[in-house]
N, C-alpha and C positions, 0 to 999 in steps of 0.2 A: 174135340173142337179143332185141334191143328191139323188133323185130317182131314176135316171137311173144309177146312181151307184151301187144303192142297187140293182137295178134289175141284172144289169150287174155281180154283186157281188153272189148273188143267185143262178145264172144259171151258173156260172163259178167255183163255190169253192163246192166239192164233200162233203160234213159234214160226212157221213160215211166212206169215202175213206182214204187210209192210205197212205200222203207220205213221200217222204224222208225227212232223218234229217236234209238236205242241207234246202229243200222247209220252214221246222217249223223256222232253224235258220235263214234265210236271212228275214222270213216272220215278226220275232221279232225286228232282225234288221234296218227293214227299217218303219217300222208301226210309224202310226205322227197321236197320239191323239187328237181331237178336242181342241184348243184355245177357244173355246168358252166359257164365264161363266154358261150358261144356269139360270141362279138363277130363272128368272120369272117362266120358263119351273118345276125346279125341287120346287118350293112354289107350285105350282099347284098339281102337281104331289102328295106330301104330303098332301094335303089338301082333293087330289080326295082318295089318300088311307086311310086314316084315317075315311071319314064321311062311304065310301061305305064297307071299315071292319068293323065299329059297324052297321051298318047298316043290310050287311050280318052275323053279330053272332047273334043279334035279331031274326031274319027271319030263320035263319039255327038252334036257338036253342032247339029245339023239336026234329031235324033230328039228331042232334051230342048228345041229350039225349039219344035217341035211341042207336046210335053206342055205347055209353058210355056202355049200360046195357047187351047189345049184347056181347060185348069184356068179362064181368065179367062172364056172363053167360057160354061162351065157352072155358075161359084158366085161370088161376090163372096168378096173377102178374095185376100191375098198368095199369087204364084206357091210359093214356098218358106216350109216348115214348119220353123221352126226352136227348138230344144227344147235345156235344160241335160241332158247324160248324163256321167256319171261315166269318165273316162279312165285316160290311165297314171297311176301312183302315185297315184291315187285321188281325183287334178284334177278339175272340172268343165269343163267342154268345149263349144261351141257344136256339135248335131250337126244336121247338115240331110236334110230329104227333101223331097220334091213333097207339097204338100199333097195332103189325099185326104179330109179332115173338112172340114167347115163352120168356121167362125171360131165360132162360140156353142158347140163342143164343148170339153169339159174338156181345159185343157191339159197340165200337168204327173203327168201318169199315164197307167202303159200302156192301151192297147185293150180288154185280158181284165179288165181290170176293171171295166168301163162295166157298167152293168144293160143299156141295147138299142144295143150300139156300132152297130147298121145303121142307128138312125137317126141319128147324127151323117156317115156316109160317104157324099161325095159318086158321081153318078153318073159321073163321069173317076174319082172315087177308088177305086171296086171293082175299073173297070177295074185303074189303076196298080198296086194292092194283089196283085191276082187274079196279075198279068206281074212283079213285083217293080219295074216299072219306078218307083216310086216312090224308088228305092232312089239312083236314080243322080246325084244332087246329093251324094253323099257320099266321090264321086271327087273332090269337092275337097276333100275334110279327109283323104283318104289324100295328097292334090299334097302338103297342107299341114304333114301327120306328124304332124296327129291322132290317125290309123287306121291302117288297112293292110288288106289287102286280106282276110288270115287274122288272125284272133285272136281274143278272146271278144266277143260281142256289146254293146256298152253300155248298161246300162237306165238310167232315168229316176233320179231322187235318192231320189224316194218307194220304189222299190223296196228299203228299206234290209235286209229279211231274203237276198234271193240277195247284194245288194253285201258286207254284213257278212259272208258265207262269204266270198267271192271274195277277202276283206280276207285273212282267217286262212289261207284258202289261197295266196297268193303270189300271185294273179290279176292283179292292179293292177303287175305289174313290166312287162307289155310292152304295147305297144299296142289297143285293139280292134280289131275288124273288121268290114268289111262283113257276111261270114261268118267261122263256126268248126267247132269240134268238133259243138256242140250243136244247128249248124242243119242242119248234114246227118244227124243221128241222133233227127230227129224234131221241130226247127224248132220251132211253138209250141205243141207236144204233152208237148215235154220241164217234168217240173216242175224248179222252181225250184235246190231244193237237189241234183238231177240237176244243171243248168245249171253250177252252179257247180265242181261235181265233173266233168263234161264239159272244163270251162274251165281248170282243176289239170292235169287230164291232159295237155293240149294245150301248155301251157306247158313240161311238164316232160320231153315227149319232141317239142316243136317241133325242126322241121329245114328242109331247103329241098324235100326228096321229101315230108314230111307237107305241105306249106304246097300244094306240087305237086296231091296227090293229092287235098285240100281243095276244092281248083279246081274242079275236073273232077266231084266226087259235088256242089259246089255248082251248078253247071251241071247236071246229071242230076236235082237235087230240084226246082229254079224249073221244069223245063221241065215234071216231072210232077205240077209242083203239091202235093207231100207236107206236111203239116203244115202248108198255110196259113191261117191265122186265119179268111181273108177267104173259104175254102172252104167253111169250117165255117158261118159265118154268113148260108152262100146255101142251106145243105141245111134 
């Protein structure tokens, strides 16, 4: 049955579509969180992030040596970008990436809101942006229990209109993540109040096969590139 939810849920709810403000507020209003404790679900869940991020910075160390020398070689300013995003229960959080702007670009606000974000991005940064590989200095705030691997995305503080959904919706009870719901159903194409109702969902029918299956279309999106920012800003 909660499959055919999710399926029903999938093919019925437009992630890029923008509707009325009747649709977001009744959608707020009537949304009924999971009861469930999940405790066993989310021990596990901790356990799988933790062994398989140190696992992955091992394995990945050579390759984020690499980025490290690249980035110094191509821009002045710090190997690692690091930015306040809003966490579990609604913490601020130190969250990091590979730099990929310039140091003179605005820092505490997303990308989509710059007027010419190409010019702040450096040439290693389209690269990293373009491969996600920017992404991977944030295996350490999944080591750390920061994040985790699946959960909703974290945005900046300024972003307060999706964070104040997320609020009302129960979104701030579990972790963020590298990826989520909303990065594989359209990444930074999905708007906002979409985002946050993406991130409801996920919460409230998260399990260890959803978190699974997350994996695997998140790996299928980075390779084809769908919905990336940095796509858009090269056409």
């Amino acid at each position: 049955m909660e499959k055919q939810t999710e399926k029903s849920f999938e093919e019925s709810f437009g992630s890029t579509e923008k509707y009325s403000d009747e649709f977001y507020q009744e959608y707020v209003e009537n949304f009924q969180p999971s009861k469930k404790k999940k405790r066993f679900y989310r021990f596990v869940k901790r356990v799988f992030d933790f062994l398989f991020a140190f696992v992955a910075l091992l394995v990945l160390s050579p390759i984020m040596l690499g980025i490290a020398i690249a980035i110094k070689c191509d821009s002045k300013g710090p190997v690692i970008f690091k930015q306040k995003r809003v966490g579990k229960d609604g913490k601020a959080f130190n969250f990091y990436k590979f730099r990929s702007m310039k140091t003179d670009a605005p820092h505490d606000c997303a990308t989509s809101v710059l007027l010419n974000p190409e010019e702040h991005i450096t040439k290693v940064g389209k690269f990293l942006r373009k491969t996600s590989l920017d992404e991977l200095p944030q295996l350490w705030c999944v080591l750390c229990g920061k994040m985790s691997f699946i959960g909703y995305r974290p945005l900046v503080l300024t972003e307060e209109n999706c964070n104040e959904m997320r609020r009302k919706l129960g979104v701030f009870s579990v972790r963020p993540g590298i990826s989520g719901y909303a990065q594989v159903h359209g990444r930074d194409d999905v708007y906002y109040k979409n985002k946050a109702i993406l991130d409801a969902e996920y919460v409230k029918k998260s399990s260890l096969w959803l978190d699974l299956k997350l994996i695997f279309q998140t790996i299928a999106v980075v390779l084809k590139r769908k919905g990336n920012a940095t796509e858009k800003l090269n056409k």
